[in-house]
Backbone atoms as SQL, in Angstrom:
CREATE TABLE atoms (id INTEGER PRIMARY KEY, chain TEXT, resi INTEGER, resn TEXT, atom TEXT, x REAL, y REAL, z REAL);
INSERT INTO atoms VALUES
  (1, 'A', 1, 'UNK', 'N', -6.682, -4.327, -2.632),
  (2, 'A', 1, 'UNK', 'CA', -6.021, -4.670, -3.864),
  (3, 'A', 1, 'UNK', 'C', -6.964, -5.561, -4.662),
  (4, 'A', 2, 'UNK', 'N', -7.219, -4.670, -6.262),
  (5, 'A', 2, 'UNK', 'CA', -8.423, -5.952, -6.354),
  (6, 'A', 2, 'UNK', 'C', -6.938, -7.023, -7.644),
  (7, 'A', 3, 'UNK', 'N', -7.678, -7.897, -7.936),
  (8, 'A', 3, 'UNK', 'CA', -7.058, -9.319, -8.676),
  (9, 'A', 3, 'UNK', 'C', -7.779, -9.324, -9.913),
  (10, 'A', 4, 'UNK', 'N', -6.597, -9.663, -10.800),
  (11, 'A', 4, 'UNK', 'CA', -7.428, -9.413, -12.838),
  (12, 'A', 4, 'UNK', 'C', -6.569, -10.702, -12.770),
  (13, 'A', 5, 'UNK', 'N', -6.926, -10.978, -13.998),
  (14, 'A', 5, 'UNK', 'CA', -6.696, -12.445, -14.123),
  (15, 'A', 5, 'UNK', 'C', -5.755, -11.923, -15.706),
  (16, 'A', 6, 'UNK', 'N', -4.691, -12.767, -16.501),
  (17, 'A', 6, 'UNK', 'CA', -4.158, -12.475, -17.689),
  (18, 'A', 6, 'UNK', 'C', -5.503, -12.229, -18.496),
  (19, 'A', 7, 'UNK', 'N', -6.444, -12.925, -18.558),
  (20, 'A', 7, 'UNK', 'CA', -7.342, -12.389, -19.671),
  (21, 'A', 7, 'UNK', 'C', -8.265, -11.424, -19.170),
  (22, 'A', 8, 'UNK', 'N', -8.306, -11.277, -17.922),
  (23, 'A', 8, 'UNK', 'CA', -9.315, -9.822, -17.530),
  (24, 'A', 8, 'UNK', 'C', -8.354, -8.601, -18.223),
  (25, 'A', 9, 'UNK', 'N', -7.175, -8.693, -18.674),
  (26, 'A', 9, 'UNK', 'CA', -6.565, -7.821, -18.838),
  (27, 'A', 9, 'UNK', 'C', -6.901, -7.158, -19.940),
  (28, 'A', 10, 'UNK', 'N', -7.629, -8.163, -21.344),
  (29, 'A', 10, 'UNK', 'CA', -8.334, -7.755, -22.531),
  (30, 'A', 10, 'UNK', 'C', -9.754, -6.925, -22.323),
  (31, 'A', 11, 'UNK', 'N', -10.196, -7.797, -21.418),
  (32, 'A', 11, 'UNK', 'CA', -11.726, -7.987, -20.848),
  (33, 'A', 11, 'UNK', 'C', -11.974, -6.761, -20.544),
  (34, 'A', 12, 'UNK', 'N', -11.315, -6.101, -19.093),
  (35, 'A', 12, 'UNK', 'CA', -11.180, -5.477, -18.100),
  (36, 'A', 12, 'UNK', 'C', -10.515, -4.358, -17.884),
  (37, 'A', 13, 'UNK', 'N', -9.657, -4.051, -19.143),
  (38, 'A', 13, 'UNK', 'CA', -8.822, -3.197, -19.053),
  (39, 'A', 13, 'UNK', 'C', -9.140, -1.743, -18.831),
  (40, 'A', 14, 'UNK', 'N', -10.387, -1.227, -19.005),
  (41, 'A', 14, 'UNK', 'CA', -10.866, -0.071, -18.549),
  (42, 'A', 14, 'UNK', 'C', -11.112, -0.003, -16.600),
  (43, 'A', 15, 'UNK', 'N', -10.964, -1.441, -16.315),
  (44, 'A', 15, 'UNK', 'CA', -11.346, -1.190, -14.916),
  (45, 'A', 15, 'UNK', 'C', -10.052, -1.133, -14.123),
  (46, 'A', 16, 'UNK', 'N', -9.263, -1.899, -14.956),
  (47, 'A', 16, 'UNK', 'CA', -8.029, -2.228, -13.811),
  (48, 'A', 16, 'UNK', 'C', -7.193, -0.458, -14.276),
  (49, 'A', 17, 'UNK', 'N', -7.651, 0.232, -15.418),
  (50, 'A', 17, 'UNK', 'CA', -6.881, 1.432, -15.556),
  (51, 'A', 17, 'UNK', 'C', -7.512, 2.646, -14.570),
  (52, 'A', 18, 'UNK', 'N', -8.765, 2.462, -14.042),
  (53, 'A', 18, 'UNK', 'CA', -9.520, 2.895, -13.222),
  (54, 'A', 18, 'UNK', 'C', -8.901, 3.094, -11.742),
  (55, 'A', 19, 'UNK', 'N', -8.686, 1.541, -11.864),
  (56, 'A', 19, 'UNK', 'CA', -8.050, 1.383, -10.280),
  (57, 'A', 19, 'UNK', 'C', -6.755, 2.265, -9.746),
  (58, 'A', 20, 'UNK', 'N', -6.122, 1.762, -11.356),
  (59, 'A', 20, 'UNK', 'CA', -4.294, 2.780, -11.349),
  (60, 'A', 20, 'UNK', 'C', -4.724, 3.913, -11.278),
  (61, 'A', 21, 'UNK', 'N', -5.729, 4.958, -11.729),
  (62, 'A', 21, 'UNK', 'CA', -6.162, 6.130, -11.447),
  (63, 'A', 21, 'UNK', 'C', -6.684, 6.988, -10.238),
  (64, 'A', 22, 'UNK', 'N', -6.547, 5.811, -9.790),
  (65, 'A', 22, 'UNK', 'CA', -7.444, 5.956, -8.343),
  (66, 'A', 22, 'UNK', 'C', -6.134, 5.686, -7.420),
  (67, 'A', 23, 'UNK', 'N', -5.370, 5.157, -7.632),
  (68, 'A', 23, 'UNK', 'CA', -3.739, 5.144, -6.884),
  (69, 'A', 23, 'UNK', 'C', -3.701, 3.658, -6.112),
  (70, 'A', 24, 'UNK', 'N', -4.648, 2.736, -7.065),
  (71, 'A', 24, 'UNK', 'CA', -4.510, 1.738, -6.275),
  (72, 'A', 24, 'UNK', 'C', -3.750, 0.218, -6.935),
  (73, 'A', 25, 'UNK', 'N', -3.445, -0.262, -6.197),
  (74, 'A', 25, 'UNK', 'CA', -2.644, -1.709, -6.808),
  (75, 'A', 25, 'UNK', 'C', -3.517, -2.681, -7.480),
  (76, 'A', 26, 'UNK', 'N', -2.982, -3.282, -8.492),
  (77, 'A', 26, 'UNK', 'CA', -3.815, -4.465, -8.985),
  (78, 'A', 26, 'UNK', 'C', -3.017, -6.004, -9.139),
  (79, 'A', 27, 'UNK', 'N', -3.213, -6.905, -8.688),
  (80, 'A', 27, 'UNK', 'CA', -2.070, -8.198, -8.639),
  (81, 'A', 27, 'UNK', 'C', -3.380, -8.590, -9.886),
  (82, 'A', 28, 'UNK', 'N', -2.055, -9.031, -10.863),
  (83, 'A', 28, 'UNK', 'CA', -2.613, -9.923, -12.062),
  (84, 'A', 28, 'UNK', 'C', -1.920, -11.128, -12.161),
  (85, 'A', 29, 'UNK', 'N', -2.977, -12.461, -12.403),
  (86, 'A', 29, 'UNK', 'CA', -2.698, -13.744, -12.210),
  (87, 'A', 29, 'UNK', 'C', -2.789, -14.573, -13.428),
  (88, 'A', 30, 'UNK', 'N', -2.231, -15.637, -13.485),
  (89, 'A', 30, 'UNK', 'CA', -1.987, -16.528, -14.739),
  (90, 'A', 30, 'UNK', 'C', -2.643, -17.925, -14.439),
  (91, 'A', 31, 'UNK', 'N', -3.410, -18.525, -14.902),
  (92, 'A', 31, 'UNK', 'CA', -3.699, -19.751, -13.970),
  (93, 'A', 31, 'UNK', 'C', -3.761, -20.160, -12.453),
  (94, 'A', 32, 'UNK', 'N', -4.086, -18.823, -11.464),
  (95, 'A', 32, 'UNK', 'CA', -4.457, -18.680, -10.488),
  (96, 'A', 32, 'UNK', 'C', -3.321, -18.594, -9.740),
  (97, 'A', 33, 'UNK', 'N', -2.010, -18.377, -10.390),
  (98, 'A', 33, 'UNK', 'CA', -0.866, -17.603, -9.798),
  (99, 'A', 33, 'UNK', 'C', -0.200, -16.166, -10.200),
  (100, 'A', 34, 'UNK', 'N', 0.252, -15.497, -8.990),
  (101, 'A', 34, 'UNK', 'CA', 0.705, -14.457, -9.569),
  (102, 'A', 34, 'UNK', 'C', 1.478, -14.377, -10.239),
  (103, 'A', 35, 'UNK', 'N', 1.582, -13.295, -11.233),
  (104, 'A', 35, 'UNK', 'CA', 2.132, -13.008, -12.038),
  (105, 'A', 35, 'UNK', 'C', 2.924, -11.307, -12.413),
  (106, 'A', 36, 'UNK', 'N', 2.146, -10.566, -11.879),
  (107, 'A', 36, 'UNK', 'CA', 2.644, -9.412, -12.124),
  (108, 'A', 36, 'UNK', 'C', 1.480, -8.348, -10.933),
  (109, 'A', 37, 'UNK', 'N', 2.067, -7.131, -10.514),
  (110, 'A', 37, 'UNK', 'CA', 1.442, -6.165, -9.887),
  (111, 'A', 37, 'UNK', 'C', 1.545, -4.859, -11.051),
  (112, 'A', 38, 'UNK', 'N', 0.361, -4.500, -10.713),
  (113, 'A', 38, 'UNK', 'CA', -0.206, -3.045, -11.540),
  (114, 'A', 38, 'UNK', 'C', 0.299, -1.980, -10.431),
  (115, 'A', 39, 'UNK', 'N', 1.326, -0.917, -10.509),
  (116, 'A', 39, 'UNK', 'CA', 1.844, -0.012, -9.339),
  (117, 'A', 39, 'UNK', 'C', 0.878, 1.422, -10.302),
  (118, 'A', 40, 'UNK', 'N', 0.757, 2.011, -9.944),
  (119, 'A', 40, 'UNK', 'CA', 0.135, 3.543, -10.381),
  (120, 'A', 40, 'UNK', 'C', 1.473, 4.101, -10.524),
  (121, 'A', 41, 'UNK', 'N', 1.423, 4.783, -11.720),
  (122, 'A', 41, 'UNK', 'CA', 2.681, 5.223, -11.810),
  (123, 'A', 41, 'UNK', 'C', 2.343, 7.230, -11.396),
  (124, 'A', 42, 'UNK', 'N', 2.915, 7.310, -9.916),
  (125, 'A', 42, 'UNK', 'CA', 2.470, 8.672, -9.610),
  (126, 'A', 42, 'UNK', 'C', 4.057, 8.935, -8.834),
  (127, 'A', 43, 'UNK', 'N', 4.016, 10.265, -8.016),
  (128, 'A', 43, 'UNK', 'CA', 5.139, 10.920, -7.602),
  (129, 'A', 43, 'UNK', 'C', 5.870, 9.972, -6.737),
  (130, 'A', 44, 'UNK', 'N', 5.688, 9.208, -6.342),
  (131, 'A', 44, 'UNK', 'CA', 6.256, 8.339, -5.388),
  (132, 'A', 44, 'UNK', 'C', 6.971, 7.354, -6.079),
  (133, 'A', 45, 'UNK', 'N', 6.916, 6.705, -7.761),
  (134, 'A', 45, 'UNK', 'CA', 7.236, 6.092, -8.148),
  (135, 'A', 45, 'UNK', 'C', 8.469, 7.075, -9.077),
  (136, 'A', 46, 'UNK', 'N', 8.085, 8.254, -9.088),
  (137, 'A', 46, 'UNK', 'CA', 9.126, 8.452, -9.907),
  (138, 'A', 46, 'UNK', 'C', 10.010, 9.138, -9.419),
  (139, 'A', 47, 'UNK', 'N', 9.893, 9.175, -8.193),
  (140, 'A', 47, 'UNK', 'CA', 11.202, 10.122, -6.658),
  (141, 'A', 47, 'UNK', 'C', 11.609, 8.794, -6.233),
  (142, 'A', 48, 'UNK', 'N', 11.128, 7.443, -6.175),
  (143, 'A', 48, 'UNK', 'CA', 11.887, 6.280, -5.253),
  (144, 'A', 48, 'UNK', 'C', 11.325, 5.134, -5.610),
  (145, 'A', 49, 'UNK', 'N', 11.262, 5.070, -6.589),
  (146, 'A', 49, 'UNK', 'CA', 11.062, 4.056, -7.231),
  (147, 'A', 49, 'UNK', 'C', 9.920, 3.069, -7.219),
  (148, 'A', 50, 'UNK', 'N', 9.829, 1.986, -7.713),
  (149, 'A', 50, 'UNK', 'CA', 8.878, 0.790, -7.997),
  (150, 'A', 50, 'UNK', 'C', 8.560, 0.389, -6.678),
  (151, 'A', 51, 'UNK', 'N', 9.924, -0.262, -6.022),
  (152, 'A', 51, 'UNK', 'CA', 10.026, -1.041, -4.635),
  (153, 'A', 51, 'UNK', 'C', 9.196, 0.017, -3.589),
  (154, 'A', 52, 'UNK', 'N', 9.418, 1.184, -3.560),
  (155, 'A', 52, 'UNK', 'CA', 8.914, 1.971, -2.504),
  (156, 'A', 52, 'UNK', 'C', 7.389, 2.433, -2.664),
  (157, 'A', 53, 'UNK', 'N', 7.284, 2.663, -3.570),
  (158, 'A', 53, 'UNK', 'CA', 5.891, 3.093, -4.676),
  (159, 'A', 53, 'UNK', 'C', 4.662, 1.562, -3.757),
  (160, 'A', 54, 'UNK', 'N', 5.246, 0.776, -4.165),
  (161, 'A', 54, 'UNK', 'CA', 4.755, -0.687, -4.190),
  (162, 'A', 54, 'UNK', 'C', 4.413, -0.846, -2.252),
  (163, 'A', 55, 'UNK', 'N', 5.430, -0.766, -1.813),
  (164, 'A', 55, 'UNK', 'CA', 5.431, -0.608, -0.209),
  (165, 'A', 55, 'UNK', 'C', 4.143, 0.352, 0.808),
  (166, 'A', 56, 'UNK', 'N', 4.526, 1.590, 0.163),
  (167, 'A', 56, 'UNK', 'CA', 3.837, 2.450, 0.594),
  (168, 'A', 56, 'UNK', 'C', 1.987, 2.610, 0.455),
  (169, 'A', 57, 'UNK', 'N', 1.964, 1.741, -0.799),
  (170, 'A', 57, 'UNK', 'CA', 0.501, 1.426, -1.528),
  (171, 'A', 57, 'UNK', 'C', -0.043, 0.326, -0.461),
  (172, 'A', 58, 'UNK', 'N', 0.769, -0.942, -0.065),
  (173, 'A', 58, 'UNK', 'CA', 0.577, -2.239, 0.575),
  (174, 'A', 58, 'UNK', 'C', -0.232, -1.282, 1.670),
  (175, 'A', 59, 'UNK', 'N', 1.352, -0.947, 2.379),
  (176, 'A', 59, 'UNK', 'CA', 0.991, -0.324, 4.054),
  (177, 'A', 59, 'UNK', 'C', -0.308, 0.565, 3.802),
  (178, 'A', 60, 'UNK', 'N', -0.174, 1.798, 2.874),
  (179, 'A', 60, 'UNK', 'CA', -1.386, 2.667, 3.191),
  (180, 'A', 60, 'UNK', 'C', -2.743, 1.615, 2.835),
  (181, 'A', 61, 'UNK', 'N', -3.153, 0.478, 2.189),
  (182, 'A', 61, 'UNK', 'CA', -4.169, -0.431, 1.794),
  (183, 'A', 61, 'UNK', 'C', -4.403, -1.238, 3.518),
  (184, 'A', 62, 'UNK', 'N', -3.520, -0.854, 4.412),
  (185, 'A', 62, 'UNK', 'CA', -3.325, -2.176, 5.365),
  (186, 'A', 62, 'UNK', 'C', -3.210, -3.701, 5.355),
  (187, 'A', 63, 'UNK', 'N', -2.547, -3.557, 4.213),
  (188, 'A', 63, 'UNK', 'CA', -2.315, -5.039, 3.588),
  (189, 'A', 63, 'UNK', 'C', -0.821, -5.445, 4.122),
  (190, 'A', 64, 'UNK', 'N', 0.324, -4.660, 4.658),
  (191, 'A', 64, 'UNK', 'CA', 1.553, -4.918, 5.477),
  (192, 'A', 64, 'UNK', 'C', 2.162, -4.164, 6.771),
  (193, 'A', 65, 'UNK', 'N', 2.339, -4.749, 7.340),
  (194, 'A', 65, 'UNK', 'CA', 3.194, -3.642, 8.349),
  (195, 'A', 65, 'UNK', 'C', 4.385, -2.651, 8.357),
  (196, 'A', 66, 'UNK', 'N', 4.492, -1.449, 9.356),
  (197, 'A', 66, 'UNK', 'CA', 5.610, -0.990, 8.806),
  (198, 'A', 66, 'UNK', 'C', 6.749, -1.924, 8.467),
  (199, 'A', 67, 'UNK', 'N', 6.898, -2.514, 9.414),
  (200, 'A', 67, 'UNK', 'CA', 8.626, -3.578, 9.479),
  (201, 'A', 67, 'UNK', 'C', 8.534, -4.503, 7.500),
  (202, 'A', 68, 'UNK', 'N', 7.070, -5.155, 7.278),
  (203, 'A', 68, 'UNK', 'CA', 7.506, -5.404, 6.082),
  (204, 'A', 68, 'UNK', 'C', 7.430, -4.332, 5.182),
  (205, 'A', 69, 'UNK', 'N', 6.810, -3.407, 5.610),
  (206, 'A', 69, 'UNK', 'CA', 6.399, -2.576, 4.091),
  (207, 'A', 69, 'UNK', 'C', 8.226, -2.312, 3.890),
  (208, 'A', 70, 'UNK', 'N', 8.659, -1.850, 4.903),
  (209, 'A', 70, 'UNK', 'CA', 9.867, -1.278, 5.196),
  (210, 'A', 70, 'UNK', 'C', 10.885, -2.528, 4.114),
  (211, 'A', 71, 'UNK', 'N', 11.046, -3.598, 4.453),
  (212, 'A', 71, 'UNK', 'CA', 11.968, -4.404, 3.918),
  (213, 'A', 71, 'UNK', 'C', 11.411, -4.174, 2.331),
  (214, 'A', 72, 'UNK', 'N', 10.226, -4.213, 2.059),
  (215, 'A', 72, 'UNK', 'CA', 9.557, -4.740, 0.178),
  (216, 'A', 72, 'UNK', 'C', 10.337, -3.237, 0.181),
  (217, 'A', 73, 'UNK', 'N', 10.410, -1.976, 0.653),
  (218, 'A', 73, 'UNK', 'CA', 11.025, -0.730, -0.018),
  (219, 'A', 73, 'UNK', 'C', 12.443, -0.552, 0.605),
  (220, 'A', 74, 'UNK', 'N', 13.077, -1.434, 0.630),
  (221, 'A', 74, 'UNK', 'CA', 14.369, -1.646, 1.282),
  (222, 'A', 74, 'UNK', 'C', 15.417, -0.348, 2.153),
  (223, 'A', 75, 'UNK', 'N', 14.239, -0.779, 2.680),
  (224, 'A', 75, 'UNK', 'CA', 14.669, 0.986, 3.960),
  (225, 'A', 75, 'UNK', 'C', 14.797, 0.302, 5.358),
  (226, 'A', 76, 'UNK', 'N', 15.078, 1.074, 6.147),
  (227, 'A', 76, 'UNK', 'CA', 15.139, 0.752, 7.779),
  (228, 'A', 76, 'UNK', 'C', 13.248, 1.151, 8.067),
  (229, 'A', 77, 'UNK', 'N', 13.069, 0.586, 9.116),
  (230, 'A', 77, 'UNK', 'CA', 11.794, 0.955, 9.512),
  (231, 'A', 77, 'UNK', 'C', 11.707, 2.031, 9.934),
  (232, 'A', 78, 'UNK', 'N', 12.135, 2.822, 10.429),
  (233, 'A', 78, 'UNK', 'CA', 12.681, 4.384, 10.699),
  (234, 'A', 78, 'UNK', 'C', 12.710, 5.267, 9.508),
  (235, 'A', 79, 'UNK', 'N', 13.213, 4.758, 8.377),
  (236, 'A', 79, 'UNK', 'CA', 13.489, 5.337, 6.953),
  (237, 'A', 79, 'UNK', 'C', 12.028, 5.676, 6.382),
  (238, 'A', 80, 'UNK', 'N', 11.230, 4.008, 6.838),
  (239, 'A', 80, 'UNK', 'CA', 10.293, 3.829, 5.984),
  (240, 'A', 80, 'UNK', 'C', 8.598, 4.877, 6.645),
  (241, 'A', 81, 'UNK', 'N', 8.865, 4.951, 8.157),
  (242, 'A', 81, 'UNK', 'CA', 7.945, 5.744, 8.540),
  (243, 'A', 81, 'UNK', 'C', 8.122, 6.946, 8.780),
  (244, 'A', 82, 'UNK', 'N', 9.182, 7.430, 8.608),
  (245, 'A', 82, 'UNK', 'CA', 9.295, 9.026, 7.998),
  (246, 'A', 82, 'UNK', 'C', 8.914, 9.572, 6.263),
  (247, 'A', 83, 'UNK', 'N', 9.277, 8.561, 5.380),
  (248, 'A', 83, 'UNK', 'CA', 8.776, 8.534, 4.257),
  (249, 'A', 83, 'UNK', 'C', 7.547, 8.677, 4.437),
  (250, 'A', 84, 'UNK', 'N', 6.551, 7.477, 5.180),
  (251, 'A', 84, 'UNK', 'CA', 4.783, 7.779, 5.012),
  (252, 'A', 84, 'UNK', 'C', 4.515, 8.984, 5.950),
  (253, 'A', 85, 'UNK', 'N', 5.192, 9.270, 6.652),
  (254, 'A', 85, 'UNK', 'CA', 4.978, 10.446, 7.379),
  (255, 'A', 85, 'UNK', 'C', 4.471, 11.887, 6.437),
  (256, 'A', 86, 'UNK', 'N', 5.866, 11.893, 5.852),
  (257, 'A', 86, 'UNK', 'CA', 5.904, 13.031, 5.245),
  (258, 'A', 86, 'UNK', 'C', 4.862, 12.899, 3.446),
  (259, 'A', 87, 'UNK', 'N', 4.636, 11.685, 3.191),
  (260, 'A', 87, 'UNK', 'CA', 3.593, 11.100, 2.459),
  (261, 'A', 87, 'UNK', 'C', 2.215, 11.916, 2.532),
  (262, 'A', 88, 'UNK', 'N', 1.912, 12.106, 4.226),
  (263, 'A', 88, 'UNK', 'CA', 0.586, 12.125, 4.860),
  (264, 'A', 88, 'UNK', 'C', -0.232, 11.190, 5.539),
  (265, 'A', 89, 'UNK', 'N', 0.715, 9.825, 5.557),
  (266, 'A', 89, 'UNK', 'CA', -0.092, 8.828, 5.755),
  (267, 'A', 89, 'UNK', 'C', 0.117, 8.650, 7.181),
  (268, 'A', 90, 'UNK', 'N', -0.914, 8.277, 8.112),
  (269, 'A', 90, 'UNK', 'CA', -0.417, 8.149, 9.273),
  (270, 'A', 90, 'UNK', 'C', 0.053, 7.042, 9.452),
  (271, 'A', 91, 'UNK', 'N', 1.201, 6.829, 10.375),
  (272, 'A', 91, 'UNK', 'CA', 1.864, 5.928, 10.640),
  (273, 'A', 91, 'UNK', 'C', 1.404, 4.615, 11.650),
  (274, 'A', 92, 'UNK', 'N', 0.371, 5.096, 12.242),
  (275, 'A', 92, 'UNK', 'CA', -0.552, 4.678, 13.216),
  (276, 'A', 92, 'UNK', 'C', -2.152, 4.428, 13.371),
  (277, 'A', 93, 'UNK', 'N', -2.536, 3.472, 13.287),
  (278, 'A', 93, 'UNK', 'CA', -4.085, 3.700, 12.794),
  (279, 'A', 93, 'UNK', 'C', -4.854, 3.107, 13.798),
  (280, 'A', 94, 'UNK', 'N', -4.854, 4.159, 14.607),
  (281, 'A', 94, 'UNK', 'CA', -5.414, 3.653, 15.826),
  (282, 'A', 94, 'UNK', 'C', -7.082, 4.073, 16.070),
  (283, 'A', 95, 'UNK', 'N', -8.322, 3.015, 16.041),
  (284, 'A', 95, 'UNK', 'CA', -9.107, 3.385, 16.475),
  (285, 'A', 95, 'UNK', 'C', -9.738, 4.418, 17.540),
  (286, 'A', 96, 'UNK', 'N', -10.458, 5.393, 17.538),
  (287, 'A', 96, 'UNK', 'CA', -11.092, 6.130, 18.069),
  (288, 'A', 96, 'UNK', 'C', -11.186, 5.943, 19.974),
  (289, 'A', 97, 'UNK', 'N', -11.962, 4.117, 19.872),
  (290, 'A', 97, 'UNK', 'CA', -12.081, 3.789, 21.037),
  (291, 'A', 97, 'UNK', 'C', -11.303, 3.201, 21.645),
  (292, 'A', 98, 'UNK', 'N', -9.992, 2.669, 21.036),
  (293, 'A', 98, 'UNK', 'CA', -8.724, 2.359, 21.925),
  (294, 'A', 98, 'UNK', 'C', -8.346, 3.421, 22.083),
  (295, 'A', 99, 'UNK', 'N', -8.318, 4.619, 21.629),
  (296, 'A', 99, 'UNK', 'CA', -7.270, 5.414, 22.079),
  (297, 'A', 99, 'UNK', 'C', -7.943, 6.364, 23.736),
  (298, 'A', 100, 'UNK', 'N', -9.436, 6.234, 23.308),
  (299, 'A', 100, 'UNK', 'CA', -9.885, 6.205, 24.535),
  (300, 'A', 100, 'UNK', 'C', -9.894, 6.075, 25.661),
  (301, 'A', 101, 'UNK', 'N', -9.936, 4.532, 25.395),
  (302, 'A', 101, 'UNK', 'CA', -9.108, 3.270, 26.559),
  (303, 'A', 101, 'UNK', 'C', -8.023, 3.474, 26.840),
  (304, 'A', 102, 'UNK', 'N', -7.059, 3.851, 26.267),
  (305, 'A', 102, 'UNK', 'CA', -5.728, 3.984, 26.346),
  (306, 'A', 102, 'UNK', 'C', -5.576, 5.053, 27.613),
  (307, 'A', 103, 'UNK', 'N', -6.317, 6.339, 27.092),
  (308, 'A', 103, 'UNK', 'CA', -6.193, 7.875, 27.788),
  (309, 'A', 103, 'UNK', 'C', -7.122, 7.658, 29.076),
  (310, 'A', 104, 'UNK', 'N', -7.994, 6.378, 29.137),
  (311, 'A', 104, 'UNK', 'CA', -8.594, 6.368, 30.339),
  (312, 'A', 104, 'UNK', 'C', -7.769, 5.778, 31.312),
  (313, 'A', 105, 'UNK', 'N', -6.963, 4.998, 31.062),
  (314, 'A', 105, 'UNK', 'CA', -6.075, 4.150, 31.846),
  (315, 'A', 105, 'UNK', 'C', -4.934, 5.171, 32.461),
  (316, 'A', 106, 'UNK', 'N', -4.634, 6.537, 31.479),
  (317, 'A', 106, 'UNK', 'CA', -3.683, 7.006, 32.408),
  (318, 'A', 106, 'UNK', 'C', -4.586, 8.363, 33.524),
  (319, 'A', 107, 'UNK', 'N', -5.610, 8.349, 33.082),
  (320, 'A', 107, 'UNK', 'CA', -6.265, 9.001, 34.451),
  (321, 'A', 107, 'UNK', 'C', -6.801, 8.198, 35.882),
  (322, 'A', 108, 'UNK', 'N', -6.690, 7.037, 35.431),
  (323, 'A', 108, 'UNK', 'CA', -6.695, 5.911, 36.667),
  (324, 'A', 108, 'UNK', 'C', -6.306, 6.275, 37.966);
């Protein structure tokens, strides 16, 4: 998630429209507090709204977990990882070499 500041918004505005193009979030700040989030306005925002749109962006960025992404899009956690499921997003982002480890442990 990148950060614009209220006046990067004059400044900058070709970059932070870049970002929304690209499907990504932008938190814009006022005197070094937030103030507002930039959501991409794509299919997800306009089948379930802002809250879910907003959720699904966090989690797929790895910026929340299911359990919060789940509450910011006010779903059950069950609700919320069938949604990224069927998204495409995996629900699980498990390195290569744990899962390794994992599959070596049950041939033990």
């Amino acid at each position: 998630m990148h950060t614009f500041t209220i006046r990067d918004l004059r400044d900058r505005s070709g970059e932070l429209s870049r970002e929304a193009e690209s499907g990504n979030i932008s938190l814009i700040t006022k005197h070094g507090q937030p103030l507002m989030v930039s959501v991409p306005f794509d299919k997800v925002v306009v089948e379930s709204g802002v809250h879910v749109s907003l959720a699904v962006n966090l989690f797929k960025a790895g910026n929340l977990s299911t359990g919060m992404a789940a509450r910011v899009a006010r779903m059950s956690r069950l609700e919320f990882t069938d949604l990224v499921s069927n998204l495409g997003i995996p629900v699980v982002d498990y390195p290569a070499s744990e899962l390794a480890d994992e599959l070596a442990q049950f041939s033990s």
